[in-house]
NUSEGU-483430 format. One record per residue: x, y, z of N, C-alpha, C in turn. Coordinates in pm, whole numbers, plus 50000, padded with zeros to 5 digits. Layout:
<recs>
<n.X:X; n.Y:Y; n.Z:Z; ca.X:X; ca.Y:Y; ca.Z:Z; c.X:X; c.Y:Y; c.Z:Z>
...
</recs>
This chain:
<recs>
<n.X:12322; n.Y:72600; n.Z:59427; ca.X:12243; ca.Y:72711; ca.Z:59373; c.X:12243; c.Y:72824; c.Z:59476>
<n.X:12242; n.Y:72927; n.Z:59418; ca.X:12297; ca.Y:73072; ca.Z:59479; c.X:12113; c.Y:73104; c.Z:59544>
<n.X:12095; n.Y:73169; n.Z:59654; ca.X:12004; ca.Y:73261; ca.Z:59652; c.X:11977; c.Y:73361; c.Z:59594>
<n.X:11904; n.Y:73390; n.Z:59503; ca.X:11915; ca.Y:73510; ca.Z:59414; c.X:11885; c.Y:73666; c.Z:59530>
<n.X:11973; n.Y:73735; n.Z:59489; ca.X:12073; ca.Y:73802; ca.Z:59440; c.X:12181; c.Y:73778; c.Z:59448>
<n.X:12245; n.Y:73678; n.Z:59538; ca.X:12388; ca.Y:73690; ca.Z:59528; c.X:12471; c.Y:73571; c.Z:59462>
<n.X:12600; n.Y:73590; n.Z:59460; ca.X:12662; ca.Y:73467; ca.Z:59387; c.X:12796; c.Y:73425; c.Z:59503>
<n.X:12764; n.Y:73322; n.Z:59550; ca.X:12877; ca.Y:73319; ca.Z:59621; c.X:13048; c.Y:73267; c.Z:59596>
<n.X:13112; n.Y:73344; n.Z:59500; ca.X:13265; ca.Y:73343; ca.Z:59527; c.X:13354; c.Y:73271; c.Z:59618>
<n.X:13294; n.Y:73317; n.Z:59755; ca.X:13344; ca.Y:73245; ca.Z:59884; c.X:13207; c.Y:73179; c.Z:59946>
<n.X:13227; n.Y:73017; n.Z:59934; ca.X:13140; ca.Y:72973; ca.Z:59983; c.X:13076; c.Y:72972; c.Z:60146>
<n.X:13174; n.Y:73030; n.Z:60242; ca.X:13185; ca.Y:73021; ca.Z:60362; c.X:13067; c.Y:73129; c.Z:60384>
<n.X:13020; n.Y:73189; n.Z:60294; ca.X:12980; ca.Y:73293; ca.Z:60341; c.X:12824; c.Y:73271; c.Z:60332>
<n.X:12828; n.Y:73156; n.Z:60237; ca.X:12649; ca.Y:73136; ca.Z:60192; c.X:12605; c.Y:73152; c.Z:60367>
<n.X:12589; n.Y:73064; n.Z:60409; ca.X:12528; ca.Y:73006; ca.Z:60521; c.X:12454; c.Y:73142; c.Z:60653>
<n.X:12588; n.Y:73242; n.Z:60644; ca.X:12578; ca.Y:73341; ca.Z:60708; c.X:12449; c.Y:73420; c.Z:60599>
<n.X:12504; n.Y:73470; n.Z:60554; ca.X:12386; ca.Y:73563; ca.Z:60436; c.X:12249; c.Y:73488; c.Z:60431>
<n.X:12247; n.Y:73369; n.Z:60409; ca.X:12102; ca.Y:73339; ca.Z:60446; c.X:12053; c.Y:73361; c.Z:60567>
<n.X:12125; n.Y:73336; n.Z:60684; ca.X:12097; ca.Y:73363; ca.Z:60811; c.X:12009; c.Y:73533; c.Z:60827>
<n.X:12082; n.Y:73641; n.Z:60791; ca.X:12087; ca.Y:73752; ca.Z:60741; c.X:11942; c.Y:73806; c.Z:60673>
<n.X:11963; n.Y:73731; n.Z:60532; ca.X:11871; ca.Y:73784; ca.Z:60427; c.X:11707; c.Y:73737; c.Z:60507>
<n.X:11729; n.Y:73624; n.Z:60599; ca.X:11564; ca.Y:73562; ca.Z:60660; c.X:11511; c.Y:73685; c.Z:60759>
<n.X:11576; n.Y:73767; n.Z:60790; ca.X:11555; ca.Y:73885; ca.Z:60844; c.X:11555; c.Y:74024; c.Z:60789>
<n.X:11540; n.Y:74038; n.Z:60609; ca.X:11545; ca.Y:74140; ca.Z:60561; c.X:11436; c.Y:74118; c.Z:60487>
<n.X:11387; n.Y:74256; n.Z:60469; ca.X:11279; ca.Y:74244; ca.Z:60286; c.X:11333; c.Y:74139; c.Z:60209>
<n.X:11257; n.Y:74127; n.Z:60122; ca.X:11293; ca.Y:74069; ca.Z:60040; c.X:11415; c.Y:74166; c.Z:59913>
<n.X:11443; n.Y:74106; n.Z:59858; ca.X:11562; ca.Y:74181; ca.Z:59806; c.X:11540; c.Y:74141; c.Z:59681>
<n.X:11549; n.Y:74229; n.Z:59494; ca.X:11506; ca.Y:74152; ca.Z:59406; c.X:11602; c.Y:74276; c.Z:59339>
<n.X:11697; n.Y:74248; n.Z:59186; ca.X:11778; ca.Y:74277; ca.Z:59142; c.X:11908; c.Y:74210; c.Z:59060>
<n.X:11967; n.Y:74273; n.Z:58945; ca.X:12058; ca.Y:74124; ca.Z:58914; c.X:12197; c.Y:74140; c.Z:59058>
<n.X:12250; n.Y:74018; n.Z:59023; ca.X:12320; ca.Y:73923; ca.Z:59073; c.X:12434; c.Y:74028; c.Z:59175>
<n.X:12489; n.Y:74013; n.Z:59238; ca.X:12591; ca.Y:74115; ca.Z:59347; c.X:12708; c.Y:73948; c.Z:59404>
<n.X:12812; n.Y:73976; n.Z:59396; ca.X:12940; ca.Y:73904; ca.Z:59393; c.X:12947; c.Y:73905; c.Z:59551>
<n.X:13002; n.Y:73766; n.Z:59596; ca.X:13035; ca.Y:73793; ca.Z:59758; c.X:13155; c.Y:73718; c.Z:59742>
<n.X:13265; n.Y:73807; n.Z:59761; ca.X:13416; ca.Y:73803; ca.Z:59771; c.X:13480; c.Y:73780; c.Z:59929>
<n.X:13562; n.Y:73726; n.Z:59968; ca.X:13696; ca.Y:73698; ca.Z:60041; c.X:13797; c.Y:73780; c.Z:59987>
<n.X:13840; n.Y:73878; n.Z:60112; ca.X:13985; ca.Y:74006; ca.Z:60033; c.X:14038; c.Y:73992; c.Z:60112>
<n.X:14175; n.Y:73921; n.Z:60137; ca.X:14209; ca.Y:73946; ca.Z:60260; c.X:14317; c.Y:74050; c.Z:60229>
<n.X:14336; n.Y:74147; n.Z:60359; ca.X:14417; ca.Y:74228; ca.Z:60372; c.X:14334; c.Y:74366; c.Z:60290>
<n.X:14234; n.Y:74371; n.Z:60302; ca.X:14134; ca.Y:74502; ca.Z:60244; c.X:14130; c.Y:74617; c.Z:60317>
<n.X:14147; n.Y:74747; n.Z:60223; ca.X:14183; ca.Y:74843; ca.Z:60311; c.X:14152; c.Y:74935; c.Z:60198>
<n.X:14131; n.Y:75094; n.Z:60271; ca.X:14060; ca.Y:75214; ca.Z:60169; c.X:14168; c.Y:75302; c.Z:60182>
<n.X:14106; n.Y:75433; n.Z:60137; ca.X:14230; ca.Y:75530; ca.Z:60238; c.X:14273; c.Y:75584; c.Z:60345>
<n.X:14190; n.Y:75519; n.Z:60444; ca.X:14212; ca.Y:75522; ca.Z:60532; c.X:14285; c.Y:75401; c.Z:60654>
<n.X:14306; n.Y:75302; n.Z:60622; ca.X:14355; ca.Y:75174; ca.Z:60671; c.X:14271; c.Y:75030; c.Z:60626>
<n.X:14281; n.Y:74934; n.Z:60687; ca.X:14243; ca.Y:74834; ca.Z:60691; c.X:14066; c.Y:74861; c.Z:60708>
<n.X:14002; n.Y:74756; n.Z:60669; ca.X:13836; ca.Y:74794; ca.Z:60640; c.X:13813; c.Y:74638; c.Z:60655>
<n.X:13669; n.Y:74649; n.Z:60741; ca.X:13577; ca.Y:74484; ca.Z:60715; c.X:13566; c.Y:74443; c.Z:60600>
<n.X:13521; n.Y:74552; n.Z:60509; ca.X:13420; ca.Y:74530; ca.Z:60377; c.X:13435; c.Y:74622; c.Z:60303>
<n.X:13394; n.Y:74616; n.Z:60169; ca.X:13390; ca.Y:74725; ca.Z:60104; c.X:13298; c.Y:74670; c.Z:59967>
<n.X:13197; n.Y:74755; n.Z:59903; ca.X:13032; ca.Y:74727; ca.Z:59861; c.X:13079; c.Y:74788; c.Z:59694>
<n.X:13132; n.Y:74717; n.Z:59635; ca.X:13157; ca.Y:74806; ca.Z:59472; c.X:12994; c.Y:74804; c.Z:59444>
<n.X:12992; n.Y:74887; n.Z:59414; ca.X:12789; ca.Y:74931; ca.Z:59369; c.X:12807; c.Y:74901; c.Z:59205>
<n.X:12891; n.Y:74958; n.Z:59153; ca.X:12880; ca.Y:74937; ca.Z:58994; c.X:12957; c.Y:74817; c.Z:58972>
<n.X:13038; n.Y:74775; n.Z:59052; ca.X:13063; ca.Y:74615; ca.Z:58992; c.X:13002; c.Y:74493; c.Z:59035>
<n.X:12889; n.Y:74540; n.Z:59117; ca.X:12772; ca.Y:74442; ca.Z:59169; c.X:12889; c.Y:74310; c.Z:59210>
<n.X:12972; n.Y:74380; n.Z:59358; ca.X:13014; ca.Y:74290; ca.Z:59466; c.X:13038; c.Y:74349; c.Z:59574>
<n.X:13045; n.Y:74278; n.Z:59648; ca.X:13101; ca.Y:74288; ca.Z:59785; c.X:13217; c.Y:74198; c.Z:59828>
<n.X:13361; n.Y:74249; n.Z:59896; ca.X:13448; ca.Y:74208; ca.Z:59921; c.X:13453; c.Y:74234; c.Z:60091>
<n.X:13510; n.Y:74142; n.Z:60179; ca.X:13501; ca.Y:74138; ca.Z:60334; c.X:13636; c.Y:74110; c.Z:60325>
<n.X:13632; n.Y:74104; n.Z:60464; ca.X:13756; ca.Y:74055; ca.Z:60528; c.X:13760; c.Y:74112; c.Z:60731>
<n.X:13660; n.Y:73980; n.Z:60744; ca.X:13611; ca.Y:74029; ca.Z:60884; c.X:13587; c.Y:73925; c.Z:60965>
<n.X:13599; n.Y:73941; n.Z:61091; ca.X:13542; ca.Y:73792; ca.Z:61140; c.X:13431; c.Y:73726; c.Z:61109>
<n.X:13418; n.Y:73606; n.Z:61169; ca.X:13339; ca.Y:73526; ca.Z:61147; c.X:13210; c.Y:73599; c.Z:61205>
<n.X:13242; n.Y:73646; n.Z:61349; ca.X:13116; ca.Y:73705; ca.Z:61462; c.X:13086; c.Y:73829; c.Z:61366>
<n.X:13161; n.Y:73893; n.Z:61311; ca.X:13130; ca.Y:74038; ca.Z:61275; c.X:13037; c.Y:74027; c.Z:61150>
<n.X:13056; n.Y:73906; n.Z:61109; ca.X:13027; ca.Y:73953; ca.Z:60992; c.X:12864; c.Y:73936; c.Z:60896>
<n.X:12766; n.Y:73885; n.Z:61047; ca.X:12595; ca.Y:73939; ca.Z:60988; c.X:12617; c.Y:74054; c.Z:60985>
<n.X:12690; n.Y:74158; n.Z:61092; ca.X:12686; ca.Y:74279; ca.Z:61035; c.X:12724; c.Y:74319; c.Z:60966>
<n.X:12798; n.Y:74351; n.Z:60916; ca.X:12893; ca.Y:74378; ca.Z:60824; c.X:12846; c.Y:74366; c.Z:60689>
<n.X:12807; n.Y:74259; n.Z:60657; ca.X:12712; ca.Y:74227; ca.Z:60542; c.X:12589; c.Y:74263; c.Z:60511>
<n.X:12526; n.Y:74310; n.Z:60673; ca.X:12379; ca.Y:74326; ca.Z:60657; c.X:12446; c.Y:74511; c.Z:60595>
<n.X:12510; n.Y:74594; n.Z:60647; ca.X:12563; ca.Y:74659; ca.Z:60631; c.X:12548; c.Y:74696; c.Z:60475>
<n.X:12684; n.Y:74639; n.Z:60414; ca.X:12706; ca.Y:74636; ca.Z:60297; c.X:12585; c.Y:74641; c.Z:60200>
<n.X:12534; n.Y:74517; n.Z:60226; ca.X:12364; ca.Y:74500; ca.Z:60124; c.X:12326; c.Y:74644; c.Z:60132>
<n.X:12295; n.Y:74647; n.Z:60223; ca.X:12191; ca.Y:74824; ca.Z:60295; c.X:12261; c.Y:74883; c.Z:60173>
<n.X:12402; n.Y:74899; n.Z:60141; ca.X:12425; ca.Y:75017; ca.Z:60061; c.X:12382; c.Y:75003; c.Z:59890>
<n.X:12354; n.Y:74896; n.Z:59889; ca.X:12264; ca.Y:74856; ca.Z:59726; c.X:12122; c.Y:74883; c.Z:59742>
<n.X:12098; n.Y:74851; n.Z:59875; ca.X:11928; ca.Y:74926; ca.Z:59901; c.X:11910; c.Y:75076; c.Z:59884>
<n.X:12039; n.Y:75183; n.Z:59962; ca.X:12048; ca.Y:75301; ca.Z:59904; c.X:12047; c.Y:75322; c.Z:59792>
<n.X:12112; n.Y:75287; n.Z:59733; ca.X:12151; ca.Y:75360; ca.Z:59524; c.X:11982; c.Y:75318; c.Z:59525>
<n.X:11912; n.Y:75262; n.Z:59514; ca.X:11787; ca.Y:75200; ca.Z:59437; c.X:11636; c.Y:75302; c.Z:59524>
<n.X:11694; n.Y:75340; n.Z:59645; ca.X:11602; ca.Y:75381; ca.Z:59754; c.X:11494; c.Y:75467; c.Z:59687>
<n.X:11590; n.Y:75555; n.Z:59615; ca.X:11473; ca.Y:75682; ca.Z:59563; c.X:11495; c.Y:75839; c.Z:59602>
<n.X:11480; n.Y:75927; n.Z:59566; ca.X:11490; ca.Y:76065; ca.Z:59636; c.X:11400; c.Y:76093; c.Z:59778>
<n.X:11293; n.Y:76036; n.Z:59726; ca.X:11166; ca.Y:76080; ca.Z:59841; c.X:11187; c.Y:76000; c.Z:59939>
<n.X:11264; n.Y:75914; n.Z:59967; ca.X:11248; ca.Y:75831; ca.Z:60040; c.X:11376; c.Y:75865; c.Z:60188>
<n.X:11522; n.Y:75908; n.Z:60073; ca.X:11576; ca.Y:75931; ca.Z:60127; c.X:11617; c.Y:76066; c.Z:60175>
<n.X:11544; n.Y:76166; n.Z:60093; ca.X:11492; ca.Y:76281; ca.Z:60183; c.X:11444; c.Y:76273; c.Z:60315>
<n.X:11307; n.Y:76153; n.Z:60340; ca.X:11241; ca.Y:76138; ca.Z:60433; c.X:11332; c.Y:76095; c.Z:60547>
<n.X:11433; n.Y:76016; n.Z:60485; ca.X:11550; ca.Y:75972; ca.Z:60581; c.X:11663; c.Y:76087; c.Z:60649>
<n.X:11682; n.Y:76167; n.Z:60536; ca.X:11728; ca.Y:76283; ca.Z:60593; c.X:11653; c.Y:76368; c.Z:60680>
<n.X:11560; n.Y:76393; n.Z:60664; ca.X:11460; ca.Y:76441; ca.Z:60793; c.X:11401; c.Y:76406; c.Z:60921>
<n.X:11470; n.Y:76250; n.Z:60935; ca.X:11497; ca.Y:76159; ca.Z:61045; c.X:11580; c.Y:76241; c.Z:61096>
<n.X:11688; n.Y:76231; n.Z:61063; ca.X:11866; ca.Y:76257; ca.Z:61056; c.X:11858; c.Y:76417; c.Z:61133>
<n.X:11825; n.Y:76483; n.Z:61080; ca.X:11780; ca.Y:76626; ca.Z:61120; c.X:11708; c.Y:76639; c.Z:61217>
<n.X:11587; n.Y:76567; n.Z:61256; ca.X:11577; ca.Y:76583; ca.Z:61403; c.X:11600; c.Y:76544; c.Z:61519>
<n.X:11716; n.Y:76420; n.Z:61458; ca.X:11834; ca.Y:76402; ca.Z:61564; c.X:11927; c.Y:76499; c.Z:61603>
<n.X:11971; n.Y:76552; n.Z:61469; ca.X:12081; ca.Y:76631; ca.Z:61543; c.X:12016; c.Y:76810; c.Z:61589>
<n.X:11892; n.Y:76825; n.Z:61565; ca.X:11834; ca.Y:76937; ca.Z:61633; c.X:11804; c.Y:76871; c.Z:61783>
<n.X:11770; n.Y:76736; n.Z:61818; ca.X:11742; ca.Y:76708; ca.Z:61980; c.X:11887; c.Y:76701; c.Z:62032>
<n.X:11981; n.Y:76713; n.Z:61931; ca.X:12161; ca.Y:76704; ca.Z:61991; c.X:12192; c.Y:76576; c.Z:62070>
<n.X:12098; n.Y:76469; n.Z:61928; ca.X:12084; ca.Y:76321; ca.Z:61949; c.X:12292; c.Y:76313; c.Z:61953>
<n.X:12345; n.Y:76180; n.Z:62044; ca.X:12458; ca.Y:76183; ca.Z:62019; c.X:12489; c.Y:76022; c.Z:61990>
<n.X:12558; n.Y:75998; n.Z:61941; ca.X:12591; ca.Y:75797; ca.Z:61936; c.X:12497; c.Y:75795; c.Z:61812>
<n.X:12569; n.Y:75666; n.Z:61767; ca.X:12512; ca.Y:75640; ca.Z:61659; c.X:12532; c.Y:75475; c.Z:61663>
<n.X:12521; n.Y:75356; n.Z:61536; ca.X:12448; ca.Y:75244; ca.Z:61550; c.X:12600; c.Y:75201; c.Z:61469>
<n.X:12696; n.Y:75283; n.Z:61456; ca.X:12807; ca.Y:75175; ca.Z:61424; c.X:12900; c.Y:75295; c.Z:61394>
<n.X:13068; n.Y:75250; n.Z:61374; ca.X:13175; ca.Y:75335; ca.Z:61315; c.X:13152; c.Y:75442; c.Z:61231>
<n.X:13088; n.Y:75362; n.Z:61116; ca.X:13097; ca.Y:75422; ca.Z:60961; c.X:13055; c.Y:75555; c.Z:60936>
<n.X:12921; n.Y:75578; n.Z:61043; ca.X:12820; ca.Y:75670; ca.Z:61069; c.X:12884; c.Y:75736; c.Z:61147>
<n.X:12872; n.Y:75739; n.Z:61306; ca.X:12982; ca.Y:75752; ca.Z:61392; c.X:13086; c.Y:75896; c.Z:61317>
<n.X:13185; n.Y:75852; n.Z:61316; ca.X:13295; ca.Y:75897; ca.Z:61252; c.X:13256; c.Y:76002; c.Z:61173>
<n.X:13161; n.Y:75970; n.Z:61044; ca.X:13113; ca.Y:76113; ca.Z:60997; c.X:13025; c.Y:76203; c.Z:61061>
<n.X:12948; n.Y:76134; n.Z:61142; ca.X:12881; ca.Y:76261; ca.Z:61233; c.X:12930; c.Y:76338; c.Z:61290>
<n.X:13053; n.Y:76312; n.Z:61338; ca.X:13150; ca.Y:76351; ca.Z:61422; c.X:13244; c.Y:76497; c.Z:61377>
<n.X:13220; n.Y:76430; n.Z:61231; ca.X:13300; ca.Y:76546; ca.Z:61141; c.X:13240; c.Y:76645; c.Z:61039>
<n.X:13073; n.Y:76657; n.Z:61079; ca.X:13007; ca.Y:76723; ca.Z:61026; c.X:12983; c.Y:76864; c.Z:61088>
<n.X:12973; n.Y:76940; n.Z:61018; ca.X:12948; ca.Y:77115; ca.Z:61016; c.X:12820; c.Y:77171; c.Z:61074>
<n.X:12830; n.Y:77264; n.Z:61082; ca.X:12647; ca.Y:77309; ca.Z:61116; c.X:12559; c.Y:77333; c.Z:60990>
<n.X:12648; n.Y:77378; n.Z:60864; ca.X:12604; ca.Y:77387; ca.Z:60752; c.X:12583; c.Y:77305; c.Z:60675>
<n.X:12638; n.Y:77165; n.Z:60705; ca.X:12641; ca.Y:77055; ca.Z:60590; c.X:12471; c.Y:76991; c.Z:60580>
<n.X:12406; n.Y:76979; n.Z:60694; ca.X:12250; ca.Y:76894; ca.Z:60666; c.X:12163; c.Y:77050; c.Z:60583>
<n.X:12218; n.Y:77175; n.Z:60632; ca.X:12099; ca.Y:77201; ca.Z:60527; c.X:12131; c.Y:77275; c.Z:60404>
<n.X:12295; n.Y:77287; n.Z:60388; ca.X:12349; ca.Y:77222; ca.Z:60254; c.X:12314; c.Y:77104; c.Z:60184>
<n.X:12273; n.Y:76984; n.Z:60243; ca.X:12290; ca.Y:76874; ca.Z:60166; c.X:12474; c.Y:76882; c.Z:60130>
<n.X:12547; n.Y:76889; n.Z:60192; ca.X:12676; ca.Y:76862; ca.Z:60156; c.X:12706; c.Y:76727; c.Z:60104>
<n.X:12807; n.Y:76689; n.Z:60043; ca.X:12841; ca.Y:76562; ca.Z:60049; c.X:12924; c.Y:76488; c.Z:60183>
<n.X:12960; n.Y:76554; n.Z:60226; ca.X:12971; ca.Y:76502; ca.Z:60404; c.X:12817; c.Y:76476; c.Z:60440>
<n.X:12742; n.Y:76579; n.Z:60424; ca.X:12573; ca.Y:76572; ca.Z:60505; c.X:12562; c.Y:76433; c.Z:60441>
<n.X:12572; n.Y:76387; n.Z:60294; ca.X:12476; ca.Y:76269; ca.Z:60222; c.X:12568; c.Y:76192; c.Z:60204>
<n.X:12679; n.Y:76160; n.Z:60273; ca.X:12759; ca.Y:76058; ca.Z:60339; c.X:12708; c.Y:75991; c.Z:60426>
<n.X:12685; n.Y:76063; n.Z:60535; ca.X:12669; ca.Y:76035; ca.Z:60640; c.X:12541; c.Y:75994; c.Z:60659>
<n.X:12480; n.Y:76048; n.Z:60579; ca.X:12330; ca.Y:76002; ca.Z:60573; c.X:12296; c.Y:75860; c.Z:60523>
<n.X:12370; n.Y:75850; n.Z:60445; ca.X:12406; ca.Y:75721; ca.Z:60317; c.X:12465; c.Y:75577; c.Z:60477>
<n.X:12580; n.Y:75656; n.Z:60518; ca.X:12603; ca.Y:75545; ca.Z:60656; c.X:12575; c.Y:75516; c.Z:60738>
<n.X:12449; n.Y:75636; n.Z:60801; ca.X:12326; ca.Y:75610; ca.Z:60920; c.X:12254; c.Y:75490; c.Z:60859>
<n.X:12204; n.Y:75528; n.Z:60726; ca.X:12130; ca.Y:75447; ca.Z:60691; c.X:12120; c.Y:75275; c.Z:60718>
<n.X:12236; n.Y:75246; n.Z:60635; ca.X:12344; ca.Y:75143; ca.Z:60641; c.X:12365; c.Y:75064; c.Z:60801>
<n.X:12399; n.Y:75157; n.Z:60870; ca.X:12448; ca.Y:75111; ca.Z:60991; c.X:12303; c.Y:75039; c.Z:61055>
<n.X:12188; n.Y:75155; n.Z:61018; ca.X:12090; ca.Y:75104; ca.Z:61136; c.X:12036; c.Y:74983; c.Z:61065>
<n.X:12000; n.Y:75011; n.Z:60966; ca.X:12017; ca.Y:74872; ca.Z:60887; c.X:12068; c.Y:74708; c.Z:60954>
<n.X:12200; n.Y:74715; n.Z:60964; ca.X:12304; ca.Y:74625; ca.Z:61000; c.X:12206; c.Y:74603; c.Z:61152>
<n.X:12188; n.Y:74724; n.Z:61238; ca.X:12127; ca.Y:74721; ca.Z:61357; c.X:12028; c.Y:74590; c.Z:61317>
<n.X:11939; n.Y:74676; n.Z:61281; ca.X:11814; ca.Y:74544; ca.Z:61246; c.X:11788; c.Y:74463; c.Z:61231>
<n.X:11879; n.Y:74448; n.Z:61075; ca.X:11837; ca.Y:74347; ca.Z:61014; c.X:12006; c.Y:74198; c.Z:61043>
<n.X:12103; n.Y:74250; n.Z:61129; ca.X:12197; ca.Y:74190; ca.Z:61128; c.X:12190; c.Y:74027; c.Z:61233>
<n.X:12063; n.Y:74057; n.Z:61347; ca.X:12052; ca.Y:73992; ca.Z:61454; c.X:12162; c.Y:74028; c.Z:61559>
<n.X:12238; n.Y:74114; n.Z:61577; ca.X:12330; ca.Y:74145; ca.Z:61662; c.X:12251; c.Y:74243; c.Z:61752>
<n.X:12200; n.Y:74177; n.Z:61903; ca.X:12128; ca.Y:74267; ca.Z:61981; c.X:12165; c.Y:74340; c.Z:62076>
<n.X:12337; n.Y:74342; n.Z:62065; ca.X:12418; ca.Y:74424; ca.Z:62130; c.X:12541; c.Y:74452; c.Z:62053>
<n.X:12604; n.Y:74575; n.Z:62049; ca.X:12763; ca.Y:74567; ca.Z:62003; c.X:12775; c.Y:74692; c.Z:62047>
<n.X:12940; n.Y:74723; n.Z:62109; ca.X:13000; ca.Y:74823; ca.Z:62178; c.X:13003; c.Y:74953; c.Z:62037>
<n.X:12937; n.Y:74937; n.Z:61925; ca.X:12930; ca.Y:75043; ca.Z:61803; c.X:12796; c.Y:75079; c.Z:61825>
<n.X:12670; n.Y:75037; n.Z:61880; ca.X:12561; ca.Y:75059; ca.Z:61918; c.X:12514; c.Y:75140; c.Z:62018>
<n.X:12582; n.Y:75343; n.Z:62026; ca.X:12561; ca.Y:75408; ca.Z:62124; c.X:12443; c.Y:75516; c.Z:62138>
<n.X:12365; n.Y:75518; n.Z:62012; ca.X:12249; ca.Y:75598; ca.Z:61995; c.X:12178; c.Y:75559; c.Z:62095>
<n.X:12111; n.Y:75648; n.Z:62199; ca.X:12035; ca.Y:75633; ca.Z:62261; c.X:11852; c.Y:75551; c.Z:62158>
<n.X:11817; n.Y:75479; n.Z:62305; ca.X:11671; ca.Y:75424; ca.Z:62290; c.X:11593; c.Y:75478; c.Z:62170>
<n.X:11573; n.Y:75598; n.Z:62229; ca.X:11447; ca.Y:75618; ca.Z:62173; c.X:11478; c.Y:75668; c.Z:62045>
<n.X:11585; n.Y:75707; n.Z:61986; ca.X:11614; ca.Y:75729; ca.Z:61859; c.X:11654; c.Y:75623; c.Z:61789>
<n.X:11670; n.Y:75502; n.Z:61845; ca.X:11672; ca.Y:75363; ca.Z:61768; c.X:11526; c.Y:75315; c.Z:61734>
<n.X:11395; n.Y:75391; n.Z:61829; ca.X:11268; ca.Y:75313; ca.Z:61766; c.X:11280; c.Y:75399; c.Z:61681>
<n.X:11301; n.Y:75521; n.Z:61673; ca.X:11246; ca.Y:75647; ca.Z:61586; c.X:11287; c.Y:75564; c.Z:61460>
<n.X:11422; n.Y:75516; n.Z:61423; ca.X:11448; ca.Y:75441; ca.Z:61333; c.X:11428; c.Y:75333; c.Z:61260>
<n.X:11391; n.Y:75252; n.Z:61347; ca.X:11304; ca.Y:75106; ca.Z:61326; c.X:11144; c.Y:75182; c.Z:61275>
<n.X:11103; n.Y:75275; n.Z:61317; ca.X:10924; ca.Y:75247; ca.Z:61267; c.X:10970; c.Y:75358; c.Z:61127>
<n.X:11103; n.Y:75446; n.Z:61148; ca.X:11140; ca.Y:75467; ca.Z:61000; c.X:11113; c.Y:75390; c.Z:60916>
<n.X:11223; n.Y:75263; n.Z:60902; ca.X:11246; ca.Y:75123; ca.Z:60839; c.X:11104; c.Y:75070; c.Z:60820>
<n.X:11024; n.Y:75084; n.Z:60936; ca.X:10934; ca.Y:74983; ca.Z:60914; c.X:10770; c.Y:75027; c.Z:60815>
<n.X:10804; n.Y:75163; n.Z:60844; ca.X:10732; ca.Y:75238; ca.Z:60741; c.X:10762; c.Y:75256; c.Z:60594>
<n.X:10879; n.Y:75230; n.Z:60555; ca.X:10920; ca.Y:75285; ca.Z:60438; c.X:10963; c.Y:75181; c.Z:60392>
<n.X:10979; n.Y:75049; n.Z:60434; ca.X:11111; ca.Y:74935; ca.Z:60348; c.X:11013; c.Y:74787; c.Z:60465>
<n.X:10915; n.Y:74774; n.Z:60508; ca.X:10849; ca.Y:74644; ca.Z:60536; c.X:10744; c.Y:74638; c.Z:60449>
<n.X:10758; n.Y:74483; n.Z:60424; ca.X:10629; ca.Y:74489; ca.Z:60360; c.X:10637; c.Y:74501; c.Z:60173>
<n.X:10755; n.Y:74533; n.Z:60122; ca.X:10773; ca.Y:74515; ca.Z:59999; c.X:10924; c.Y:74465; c.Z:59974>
<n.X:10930; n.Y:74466; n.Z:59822; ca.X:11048; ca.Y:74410; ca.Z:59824; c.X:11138; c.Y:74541; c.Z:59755>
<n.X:11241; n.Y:74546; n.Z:59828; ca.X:11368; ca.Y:74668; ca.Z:59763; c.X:11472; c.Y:74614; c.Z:59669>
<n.X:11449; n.Y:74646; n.Z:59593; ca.X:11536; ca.Y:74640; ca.Z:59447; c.X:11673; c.Y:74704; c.Z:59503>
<n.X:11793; n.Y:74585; n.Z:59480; ca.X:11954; ca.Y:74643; ca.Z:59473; c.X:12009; c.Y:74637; c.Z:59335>
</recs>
């Protein structure tokens, strides 16, 4: 028997995800697929994971070590679609007074990478680069948290903008359960 929400496809993976999920909200929503891909890749090359939102799965292809994150990751992005406007406004206004303190590093690649390639105009555009990237901060710090990984060489945001983030999280998403 599956833990509800997920269905496990690849059984290797139960064991980890519970590990995982004992450190997240609770999570309540129908069912999300956990796939084995090997050789998975976007347009840009080879990829850990990748989170189909409308076909309620997730496909990996990552190590064994990598992959509380990775997963904690992924989930995070079914917690987005469901999050809400207000919520993730509020998240964007995190986001914004990072990059007005000319906060630098961030809590993994995904994020990373688009910050990197963002404009001066895109956060108060709301660009879709800006709500990319916002969408993969999210995600990443997420993975931070809730992954149990209390170090990784993708983890370069300074201190104090990692609590700023956690009493984010812990204000807005402890304490109830988030619908994916």
């Amino acid at each position: 028997m599956s833990p509800a929400p997920f269905l496990f496809e690849a059984p290797r993976y139960r064991p980890p995800v519970l590990r995982v999920l004992r450190r997240m909200p609770p999570l309540e929503g129908a069912a999300i697929r956990i796939q084995h891909a090997p050789g998975l890749r976007d347009g840009r090359g080879p990829v850990h994971a990748g989170a189909f939102l409308r076909e309620r799965r997730i496909a990996f292809d990552c190590t064994r070590a990598e992959f509380p994150r990775i997963f904690a990751h992924e989930a995070a992005h079914f917690v987005w679609l469901r999050l809400g406007n207000g919520a993730r406004r509020a998240w964007e206004e995190l986001l914004r007074a990072e990059l007005r303190s000319r906060a630098t590093g961030e809590l993994g690649w995904s994020a990373e990478w688009r910050k990197g390639a963002l404009h001066p105009h895109d956060a108060v555009g709301r660009t879709r680069r800006w709500r990319e990237y916002c969408c993969e901060a999210f995600c990443d710090t997420a993975a931070w948290l809730w992954s149990g990984a209390g170090r990784h060489n993708e983890f370069t945001l300074a201190a104090r903008y990692r609590r700023a983030r956690r009493r984010w999280f812990e204000a807005n998403l402890s304490g109830r359960r988030l619908s994916i």
